[in-house]
N, C-alpha and C positions, 0 to 999 in steps of 0.2 A: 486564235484565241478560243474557239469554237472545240477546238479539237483536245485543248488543255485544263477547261473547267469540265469538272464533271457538274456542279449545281446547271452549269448552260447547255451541258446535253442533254441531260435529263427534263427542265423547262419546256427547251426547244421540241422534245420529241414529246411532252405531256400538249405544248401547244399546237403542233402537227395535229396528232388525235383529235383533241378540240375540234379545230380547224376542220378535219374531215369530217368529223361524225357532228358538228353543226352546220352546214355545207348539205350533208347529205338530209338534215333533217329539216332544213330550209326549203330544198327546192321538194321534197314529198310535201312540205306544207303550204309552198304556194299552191302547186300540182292541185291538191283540196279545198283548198280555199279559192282557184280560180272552176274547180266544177263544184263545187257548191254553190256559189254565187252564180254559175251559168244555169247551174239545174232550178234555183230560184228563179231565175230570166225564162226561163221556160215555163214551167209550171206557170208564171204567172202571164206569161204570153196566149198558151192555152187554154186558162180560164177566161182571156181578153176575147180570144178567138167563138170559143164557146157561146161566150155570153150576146156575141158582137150577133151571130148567125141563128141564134132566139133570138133575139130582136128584131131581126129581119122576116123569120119564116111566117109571122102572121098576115105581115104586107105580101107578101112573096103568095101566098094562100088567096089572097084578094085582088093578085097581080095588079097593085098599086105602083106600079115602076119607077112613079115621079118622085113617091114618099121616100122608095128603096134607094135612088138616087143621091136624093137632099140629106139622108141621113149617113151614107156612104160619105158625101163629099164632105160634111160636118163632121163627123169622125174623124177622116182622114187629116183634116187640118191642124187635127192637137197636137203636141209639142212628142209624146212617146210614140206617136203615129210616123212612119214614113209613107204607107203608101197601101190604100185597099182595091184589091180587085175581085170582082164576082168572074166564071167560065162559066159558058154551058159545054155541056157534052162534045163540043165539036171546039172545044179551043176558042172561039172568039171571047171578046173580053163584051161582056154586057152588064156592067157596073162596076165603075171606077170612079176613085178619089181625083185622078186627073181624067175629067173629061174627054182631052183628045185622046185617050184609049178606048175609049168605047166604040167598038163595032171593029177593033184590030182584033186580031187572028194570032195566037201565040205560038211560035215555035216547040215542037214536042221534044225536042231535045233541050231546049232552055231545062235552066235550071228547077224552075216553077215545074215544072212536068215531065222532066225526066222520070224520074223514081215511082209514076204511074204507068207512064207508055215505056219500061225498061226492055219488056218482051217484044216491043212493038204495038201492042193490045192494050186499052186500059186496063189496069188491077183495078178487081171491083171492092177490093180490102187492102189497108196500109196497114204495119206495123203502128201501134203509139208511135218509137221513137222516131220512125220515118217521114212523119209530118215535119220535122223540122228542117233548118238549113240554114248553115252559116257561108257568106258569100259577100264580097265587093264587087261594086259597077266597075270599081276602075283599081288598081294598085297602090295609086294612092288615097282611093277612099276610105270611109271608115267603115269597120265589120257592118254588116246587119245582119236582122233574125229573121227567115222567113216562116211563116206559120199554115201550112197546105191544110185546111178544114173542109173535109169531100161533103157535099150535102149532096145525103143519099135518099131515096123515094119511098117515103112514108107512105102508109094507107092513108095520111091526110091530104097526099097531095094528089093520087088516083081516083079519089073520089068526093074533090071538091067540087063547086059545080062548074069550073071554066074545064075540068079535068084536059090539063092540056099535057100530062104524061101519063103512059100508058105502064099500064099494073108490071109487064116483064122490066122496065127501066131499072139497072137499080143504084146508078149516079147520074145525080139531074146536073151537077155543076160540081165547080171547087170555088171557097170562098180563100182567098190568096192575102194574107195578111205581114206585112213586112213590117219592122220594128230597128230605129239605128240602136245601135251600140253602144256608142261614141264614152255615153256614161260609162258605160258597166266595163267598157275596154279602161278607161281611165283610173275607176278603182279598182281596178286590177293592177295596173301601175301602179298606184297609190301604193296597194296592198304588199307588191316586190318591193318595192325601196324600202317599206316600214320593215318589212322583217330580212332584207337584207343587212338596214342598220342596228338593226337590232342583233344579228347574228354578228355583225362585225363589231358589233361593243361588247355582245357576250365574250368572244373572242379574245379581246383586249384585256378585258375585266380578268376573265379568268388566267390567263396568262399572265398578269401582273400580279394575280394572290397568291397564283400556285409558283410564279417567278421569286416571292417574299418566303412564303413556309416553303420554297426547298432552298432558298439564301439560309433559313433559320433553323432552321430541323435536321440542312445534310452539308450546305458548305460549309454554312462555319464550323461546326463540330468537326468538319474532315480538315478544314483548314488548321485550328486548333491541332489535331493529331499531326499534322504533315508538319508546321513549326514546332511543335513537341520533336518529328522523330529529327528536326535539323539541329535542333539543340542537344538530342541525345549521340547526333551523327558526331555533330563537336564537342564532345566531352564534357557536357551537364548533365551527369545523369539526376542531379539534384531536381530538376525541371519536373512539374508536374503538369497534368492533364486536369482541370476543374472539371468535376461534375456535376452534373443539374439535372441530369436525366436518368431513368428508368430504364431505357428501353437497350436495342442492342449496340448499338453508338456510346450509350451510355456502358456498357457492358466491356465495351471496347477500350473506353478510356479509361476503366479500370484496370483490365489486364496491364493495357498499359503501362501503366502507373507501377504496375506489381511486376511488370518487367522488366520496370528500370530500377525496381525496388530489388531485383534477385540482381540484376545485372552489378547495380552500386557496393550490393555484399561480395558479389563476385569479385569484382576489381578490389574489391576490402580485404579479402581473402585472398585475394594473389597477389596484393601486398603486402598483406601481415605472411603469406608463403614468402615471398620473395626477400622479405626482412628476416625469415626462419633460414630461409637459404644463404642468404649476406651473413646471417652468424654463425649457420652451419659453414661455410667457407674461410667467416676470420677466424671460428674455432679449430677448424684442422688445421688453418697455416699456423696459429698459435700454436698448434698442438707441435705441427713437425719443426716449427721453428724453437719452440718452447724448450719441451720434452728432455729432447736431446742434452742443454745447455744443463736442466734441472738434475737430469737423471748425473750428469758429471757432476753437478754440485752436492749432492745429495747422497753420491758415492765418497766423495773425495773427504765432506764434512762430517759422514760417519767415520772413515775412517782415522781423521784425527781427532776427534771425541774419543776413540778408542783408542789412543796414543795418548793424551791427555790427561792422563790418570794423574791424579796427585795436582794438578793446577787448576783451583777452583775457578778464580776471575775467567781463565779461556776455557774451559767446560763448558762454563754458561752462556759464555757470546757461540761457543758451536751448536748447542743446545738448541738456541734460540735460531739460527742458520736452518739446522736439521728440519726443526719444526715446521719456520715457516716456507722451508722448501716446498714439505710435506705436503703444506695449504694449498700450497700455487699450482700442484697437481692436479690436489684435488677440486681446486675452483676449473681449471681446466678438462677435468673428465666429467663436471657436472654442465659446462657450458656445453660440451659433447652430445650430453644426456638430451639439455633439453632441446638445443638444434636442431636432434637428428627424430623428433618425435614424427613416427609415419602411420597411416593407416593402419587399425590393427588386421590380422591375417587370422583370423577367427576359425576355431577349431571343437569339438567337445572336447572338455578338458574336467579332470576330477579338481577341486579347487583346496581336498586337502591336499594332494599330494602337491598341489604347487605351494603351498603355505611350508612343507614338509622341505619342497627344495632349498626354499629362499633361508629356512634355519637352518640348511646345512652349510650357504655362505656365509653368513655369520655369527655362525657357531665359534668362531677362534675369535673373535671381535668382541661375541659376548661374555664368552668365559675368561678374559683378559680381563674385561670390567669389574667382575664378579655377578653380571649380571645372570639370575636363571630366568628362562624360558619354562613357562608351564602353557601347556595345550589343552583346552578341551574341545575335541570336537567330533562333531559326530558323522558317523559315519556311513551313513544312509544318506546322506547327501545328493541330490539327481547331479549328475553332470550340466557345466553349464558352458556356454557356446562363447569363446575369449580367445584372445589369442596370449597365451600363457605365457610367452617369454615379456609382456609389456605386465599384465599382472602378477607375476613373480617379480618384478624390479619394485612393484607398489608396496609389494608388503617387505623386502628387501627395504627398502626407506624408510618406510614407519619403524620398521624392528632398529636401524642402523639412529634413528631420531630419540626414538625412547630410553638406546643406549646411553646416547650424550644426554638425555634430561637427566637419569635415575644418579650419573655423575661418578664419582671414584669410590663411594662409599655401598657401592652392590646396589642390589636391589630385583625386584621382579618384573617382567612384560608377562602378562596373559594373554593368549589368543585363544579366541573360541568363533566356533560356527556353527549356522544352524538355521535349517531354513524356515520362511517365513511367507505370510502372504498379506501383497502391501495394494491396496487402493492408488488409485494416480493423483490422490488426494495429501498432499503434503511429501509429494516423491517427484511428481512431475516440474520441472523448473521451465516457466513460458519465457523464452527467448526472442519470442517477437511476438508483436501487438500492433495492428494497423486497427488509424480512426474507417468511417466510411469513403473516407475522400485519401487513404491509404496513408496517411500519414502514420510514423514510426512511434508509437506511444513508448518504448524505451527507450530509457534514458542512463546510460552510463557512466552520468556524472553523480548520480544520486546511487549508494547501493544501500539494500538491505541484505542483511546478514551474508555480505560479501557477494552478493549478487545484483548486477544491473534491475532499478527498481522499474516500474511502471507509473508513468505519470499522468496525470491529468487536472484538467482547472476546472474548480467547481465555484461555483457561482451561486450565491444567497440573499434576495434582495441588492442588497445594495454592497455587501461583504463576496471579495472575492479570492482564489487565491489558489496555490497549485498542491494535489495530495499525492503522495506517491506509494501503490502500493505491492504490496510482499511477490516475486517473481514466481513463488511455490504456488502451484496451483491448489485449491481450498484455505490457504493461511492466512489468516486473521491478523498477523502482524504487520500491520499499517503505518504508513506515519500518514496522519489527517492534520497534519500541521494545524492543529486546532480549528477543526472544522468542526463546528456545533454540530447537534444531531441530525440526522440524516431523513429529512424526511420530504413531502412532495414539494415544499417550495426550492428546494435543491437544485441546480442541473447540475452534472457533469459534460466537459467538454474536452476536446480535442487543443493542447496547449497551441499546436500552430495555427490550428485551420478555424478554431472554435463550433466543428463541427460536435453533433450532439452526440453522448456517449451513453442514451439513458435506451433502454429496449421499446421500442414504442408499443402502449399497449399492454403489457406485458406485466405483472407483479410477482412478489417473493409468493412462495405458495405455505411459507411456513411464519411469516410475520404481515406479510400484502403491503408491505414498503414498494417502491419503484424500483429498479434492478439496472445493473449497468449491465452494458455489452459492448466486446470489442472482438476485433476475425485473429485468429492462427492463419498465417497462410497455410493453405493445404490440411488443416486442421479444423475449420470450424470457427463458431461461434463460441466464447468464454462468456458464461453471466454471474453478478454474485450480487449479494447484499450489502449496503453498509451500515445498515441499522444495528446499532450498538445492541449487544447481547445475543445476533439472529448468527452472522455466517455462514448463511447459504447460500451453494455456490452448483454451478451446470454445466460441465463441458461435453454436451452429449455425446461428438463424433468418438472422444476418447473414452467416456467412460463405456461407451457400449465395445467396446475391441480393445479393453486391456487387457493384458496377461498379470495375475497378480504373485504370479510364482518365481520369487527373489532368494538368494542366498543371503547373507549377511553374515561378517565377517569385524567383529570387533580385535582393534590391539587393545591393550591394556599398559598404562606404565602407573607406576607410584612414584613419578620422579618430582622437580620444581614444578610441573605445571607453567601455562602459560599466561602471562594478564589477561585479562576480562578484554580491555581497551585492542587486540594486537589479534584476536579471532576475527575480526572482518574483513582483516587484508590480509591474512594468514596462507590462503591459496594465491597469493598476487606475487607472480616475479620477479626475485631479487628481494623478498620480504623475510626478513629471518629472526628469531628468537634468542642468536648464539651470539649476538654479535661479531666479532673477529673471526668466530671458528668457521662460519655458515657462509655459502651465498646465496643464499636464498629462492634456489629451482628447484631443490628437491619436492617439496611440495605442489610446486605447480606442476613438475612435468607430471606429479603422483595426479594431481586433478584432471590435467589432460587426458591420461590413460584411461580414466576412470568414465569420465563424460562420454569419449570416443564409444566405451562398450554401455552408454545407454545406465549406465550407473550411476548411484550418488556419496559425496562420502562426506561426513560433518564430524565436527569437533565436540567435544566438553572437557574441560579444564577448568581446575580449582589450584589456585597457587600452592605449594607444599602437599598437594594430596593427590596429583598425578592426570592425566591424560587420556582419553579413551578416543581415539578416531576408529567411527562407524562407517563398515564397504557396504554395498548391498550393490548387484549385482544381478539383472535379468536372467533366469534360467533360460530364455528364449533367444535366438538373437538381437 
């Protein structure tokens, strides 16, 4: 189990650490605390020793023996006392707390007088620290302190008047003072258990808080990601990662998040390919299955139309044969069209001479019509970067569309070109919009002006409700599904997550309303205004690295034009204008081409007054 959690490895090896480094900081502080407490035991033994042997020297001056004795033995009785002894110069003991020591002879290797007679010789000077000595009678007795105080030969003791040392002496004795232990060994014990308990609840303690924040800080958030990537392993990529943190975990679960967020389009896209390739496959079997069948009907039915002559009733049933032969081709070479849409193969390319080609294929189409072609265009044009066989088929469609509007009655298409320099401001179309917590703020069920809108829930007091707006970056054209004015009691939110969509911080610099904000992946931050009359709006990453040098490329028709109501799904698949005559790809593959090269194309129509669809097209790649 040990080997499988990371939050128990990491614990485990933060409690080790503990462990040694309070361990090691335990036993230097008993180490301290048992020679401080000894160097107190001394110090205060010494001053005992000190004070004990002035006491003494005045009788000792008067060779009072009896006094030196009585006060010896009295001493020696108290409770911190073990045991006093007087030397003279020759080792015999001549004043003791135990009487039957008096008049014994003390061994010079004993402990008591080693460290004088070390040479052999007495040392007529000790070191301080060498007066002392720690020592047991027996192994199992308890420590004692012995205290070696030399009493050395004053001018008061040479020429008192029993003067019974002579002036060269210059140690008359040692006063030998022993002290048990017993206490100071016991709080010394005392003093290990308290801070060994103490070191092993430190231990405990911290290993349980630092056991809790890395349970909260590193497992669960890794746990979290590990059941995130088993549900992305099993095909959820809809699964998300919640966020609550800042930091690089947090960081984590973002990427996350946005990796399952390219991963979800990715598998959306190779199956919206995979659906382009199932109709690029039933359109060629169509085709060789088709074709074939059509092309003999379509031969055989002109040819008895042209036999025919003179019988109206079956003119008109082959007529109608002919024709709608004609159709089922052409719905056939348009399903072609739009199946076989593939990456364009980008080139520099003059964009009149490709507008030039596309009128010389339907130059016999239009002059059948009675339609003319007028061109203005100019001819200083920079070359722009396309792959010219997919935008010659664009304007090929528009020119073969404006045909069938203008109708049997003639009429004119204009085309003109002309370049221009365009802001990313009402050019750019945002395709995707993640909240903070990466949710998809586009919504495809809602469009403006034929394009997937941007939604979000705003929230007013006690009034709530969802606004969706304009996909063009800088466009003002909103639906606020009647969202009163826009002002600080406002939020904006995130329709799943109800995360917040307002810039924290942050105000319009040109009204000081509160501003929304939401991420481009790989793009940036998007902020704008929705204070009625303001419209300002921020995409810094883009605006600072745009190219604003565009071609533009108007057709022109004066034909029916098209309803007001049938412009917003007018680019949409299978959507068409002609009814019977159309199936409705030509336009859309025209919009695919168009997107593909980073371009935009839009519409204007007036019923009976004609058609103008506008290309504009990056000079750049």
């Amino acid at each position: 189990m040990l080997n499988s959690k990371i939050g128990l490895k990491l614990t485990f090896g933060v409690a080790l650490t503990i462990l040694v480094v309070i361990a090691i900081f335990a036993y230097f502080n008993i180490q301290s605390d048992n020679r401080s407490l000894l160097t107190e035991v001394e110090r205060a033994a010494q001053q005992y020793s000190d004070h004990l042997k002035a006491d003494m020297g005045y009788d000792m001056l008067h060779n009072d023996r009896k006094r030196i004795q009585d006060d010896v033995r009295r001493i020696g009785k108290q409770g911190t006392i073990d045991g006093i002894r007087v030397f003279n110069k020759m080792g015999e003991v001549i004043y003791s707390s135990d009487s039957a020591e008096i008049g014994k002879m003390v061994d010079i290797k004993a402990a008591t007088c080693f460290r004088c007679h070390l040479t052999g010789r007495p040392v007529k000077r000790l070191q301080k620290q060498e007066h002392m000595r720690f020592f047991r009678t027996d192994p199992d007795s308890p420590r004692q302190l012995g205290i070696i105080n030399p009493i050395y030969n004053e001018p008061s003791c040479w020429t008192a008047a029993c003067h019974m040392h002579p002036e060269s002496q210059t140690v008359l004795g040692v006063l030998d003072v022993t002290m048990p232990l017993s206490k100071v060994d016991q709080n010394i014990r005392n003093s290990q258990v308290a801070i060994i308990i103490l070191a092993v609840s430190a231990i405990i303690i911290l290993s349980v808080i630092i056991g809790f924040l890395v349970r909260w800080w590193i497992d669960r958030p890794v746990q979290d990601l590990l059941m995130a990537t088993r549900q992305v392993a099993g095909g959820n990529l809809g699964y998300r990662v919640e966020v609550k943190r800042e930091d690089e975990l947090g960081m984590l679960a973002r990427s996350f998040n946005s990796m399952t967020d390219n991963l979800a389009e990715a598998r959306l896209q190779l199956f919206q390919s995979d659906k382009l390739a199932s109709m690029g496959r039933l359109a060629a079997g169509v085709a060789h299955e088709i074709n074939n069948p059509l092309t003999a009907v379509l031969t055989n039915s002109s040819y008895l139309l042209k036999r025919s002559q003179g019988q109206s009733e079956l003119q008109e049933d082959l007529q109608v044969i002919v024709s709608e032969t004609i159709r089922c081709r052409e719905i056939v070479k348009s399903l072609l069209d739009f199946a076989r849409q593939t990456v364009p193969k980008k080139r520099k390319a003059d964009i009149n001479e490709i507008i030039h080609r596309a009128a010389t294929v339907v130059e016999n189409q239009l002059s059948m019509g009675q339609v003319e072609l007028v061109m203005d265009l100019d001819e200083k044009l920079a070359k722009v970067t396309v792959d010219a066989n997919q935008i010659q088929q664009v304007f090929i469609n528009l020119m073969v569309n404006a045909s069938d509007a203008i109708g049997e009655d003639g009429g004119t298409i204009n085309i003109s070109s002309r370049a221009i320099s365009l802001g990313p401001a009402g050019t750019l179309q945002i395709k995707r919009a993640l909240c903070r917590k990466r949710h998809d703020l586009v919504d495809r069920k809602i469009q403006i002006d034929g394009k997937p809108a941007i939604s979000m829930r705003y929230k007013k007091n006690k009034e709530t409700g969802l606004i969706h707006l304009n996909p063009m970056y800088g466009s003002n054209k909103h639906k606020l599904n009647g969202m009163t004015d826009f002002d600080k009691e406002v939020e904006l939110m995130c329709p799943d997550c109800s995360a917040s969509l307002m810039a924290d911080g942050e105000f319009c610099p040109d009204c000081g309303s509160r501003i929304y904000a939401f991420e481009v992946p790989l793009k940036g931050l998007v902020q704008g205004c929705l204070k009625e009359g303001c419209g300002w709006h921020r995409w810094e990453q883009v605006d600072s690295s745009w190219n604003d040098e565009y071609v533009e490329v108007k057709v022109t028709d004066n034909g029916c034009g098209i309803p007001q109501e049938q412009l917003p799904k007018l680019f949409e698949p299978f959507s068409t204008t002609k009814g019977q005559k159309g199936t409705g790809l030509g336009l859309a593959v025209t919009w695919g081409i168009v997107d593909n090269h980073n371009g935009t194309i839009s519409v204007e129509s007036k019923l009976c007054a004609g058609t103008t669809f506008t290309i504009r097209i990056p000079v750049g790649p």
